[in-house]
Structures are given as structure tokens and as C-alpha cells.
C-alpha positions as CSV (number, residue, x, y, z in Angstrom):
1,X,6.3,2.3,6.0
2,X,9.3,0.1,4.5
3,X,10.0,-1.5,1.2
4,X,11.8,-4.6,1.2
5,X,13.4,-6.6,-2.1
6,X,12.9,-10.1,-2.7
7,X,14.5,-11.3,-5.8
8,X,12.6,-9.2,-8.6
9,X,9.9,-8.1,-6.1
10,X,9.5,-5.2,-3.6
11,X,7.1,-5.3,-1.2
12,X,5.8,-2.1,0.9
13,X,4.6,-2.9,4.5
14,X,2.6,-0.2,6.4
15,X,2.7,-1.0,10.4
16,X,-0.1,0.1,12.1
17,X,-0.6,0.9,15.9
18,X,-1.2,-2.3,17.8
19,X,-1.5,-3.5,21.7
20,X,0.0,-4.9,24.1
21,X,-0.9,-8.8,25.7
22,X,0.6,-10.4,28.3
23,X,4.2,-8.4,27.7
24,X,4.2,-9.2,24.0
25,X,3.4,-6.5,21.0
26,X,1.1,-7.3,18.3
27,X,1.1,-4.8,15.3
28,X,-0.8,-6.2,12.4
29,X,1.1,-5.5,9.2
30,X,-0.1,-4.8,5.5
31,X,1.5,-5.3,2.7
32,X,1.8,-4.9,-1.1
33,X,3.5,-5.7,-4.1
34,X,5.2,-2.8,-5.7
35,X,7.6,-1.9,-8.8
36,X,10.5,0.4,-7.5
37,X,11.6,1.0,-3.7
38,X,10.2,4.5,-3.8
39,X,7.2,4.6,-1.1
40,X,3.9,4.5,-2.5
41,X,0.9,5.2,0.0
42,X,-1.8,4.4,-3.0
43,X,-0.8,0.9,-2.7
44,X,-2.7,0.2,0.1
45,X,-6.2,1.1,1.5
46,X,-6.6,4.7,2.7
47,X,-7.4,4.0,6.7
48,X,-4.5,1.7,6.8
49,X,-2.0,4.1,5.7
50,X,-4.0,6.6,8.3
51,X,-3.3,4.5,10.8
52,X,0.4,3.5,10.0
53,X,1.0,7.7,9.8
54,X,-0.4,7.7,13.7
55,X,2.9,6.1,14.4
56,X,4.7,8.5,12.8
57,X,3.6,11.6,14.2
């Protein structure tokens, strides 16, 4: 999980697990607005932020 600043605006991206195709990694990637850079896990749907902690462990 990572917060990012744009302007005003933070965004919170939760990566999950993704493949591999031909040599090149695809990770699909969820984001959501958000109002400080402290990370929030409510912001996004509970089995995306189960998969995103996969990576973690």
C-alpha cells in the first residue's frame, strides 16, 4: 500500500499479486482518494486489501 500527493489530493494504491506474460509483470492496481497520507485499509474493498497483504507477508 502507498499514498501518493497530487496537488490537494492523496491517493492510496493497494497492489495486488499479479502474473507474469511473456517476460512482462502485470499487477492490477486499486486506488482511492483519501484525506491525510496516513494508510487507510477501509478505503478500498476488503478482498483487495486481502490480496495486496499476500504481498506483504
Amino acid at each position: 500500500m502507498r499514498i501518493r500527493r497530487f496537488d490537494d489530493v492523496f491517493v492510496q494504491t493497494v497492489k495486488t499479486s499479479g502474473r507474469v506474460v511473456a517476460g512482462l509483470h502485470q499487477r492490477p492496481e486499486y486506488n482511492a482518494e483519501h484525506t491525510s497520507n496516513n494508510p487507510d485499509p477501509s478505503l478500498h474493498p476488503d478482498d483487495i486489501c486481502l490480496k495486496g497483504a499476500l504481498l506483504l507477508s
